[in-house]
Structures are given as C-alpha cells and as structure tokens.
C-alpha positions as CSV (number, residue, x, y, z in Angstrom):
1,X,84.3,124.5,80.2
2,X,83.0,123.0,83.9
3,X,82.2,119.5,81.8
4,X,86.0,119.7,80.4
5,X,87.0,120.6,84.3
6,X,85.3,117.9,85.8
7,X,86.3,115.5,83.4
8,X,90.2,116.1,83.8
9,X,89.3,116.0,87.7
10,X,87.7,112.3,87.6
11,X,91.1,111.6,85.5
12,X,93.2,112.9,87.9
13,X,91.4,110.6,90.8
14,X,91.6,107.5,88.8
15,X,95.5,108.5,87.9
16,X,96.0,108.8,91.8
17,X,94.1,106.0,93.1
18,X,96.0,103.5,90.2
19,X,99.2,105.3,91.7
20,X,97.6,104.6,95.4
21,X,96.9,100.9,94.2
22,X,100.3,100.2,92.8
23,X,102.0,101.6,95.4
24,X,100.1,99.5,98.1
25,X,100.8,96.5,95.5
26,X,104.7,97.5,95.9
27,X,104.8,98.2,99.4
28,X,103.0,94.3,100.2
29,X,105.5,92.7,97.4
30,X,108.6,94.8,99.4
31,X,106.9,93.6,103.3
32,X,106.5,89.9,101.6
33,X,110.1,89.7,100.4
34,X,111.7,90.7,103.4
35,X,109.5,88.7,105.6
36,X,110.9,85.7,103.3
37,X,114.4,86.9,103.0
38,X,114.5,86.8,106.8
39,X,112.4,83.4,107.6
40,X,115.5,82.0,105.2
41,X,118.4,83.8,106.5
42,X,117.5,83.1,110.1
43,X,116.9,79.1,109.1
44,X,120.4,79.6,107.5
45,X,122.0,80.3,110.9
C-alpha cells in the first residue's frame, strides 16, 4: 500500500511539473508573440 502511495505521488509530481513546463513553454511563446506583434505594428505606424 505505501509503495502504491508513493508511486501515484512521484506521478502526480511529474504530471505537475510537465503542466508547470508547458505552461512556462506557453506563457514565453504568448510574451514572444506579442513582443513581435508590437515591434511590427509600431514599424507600421
């Protein structure tokens, strides 16, 4: 039972630190592409 237990623990970590990764991934690709969108719309003006 506490192998099963900490098992499903070290799972659960792994599933939250992918989520943490991804997330960061997301939030970098989100900062990126509005830094971009506004280097272009302000060279647009």
């Amino acid at each position: 039972m506490l192998n099963q237990a900490v098992f499903v623990h070290g799972q659960w970590l792994e599933y939250l630190y992918f989520c943490r990764a991804k997330f960061a991934i997301e939030v970098v690709n989100g900062i990126r592409m509005s830094f971009c969108n506004n280097l272009i719309a302000n060279e647009k003006q």
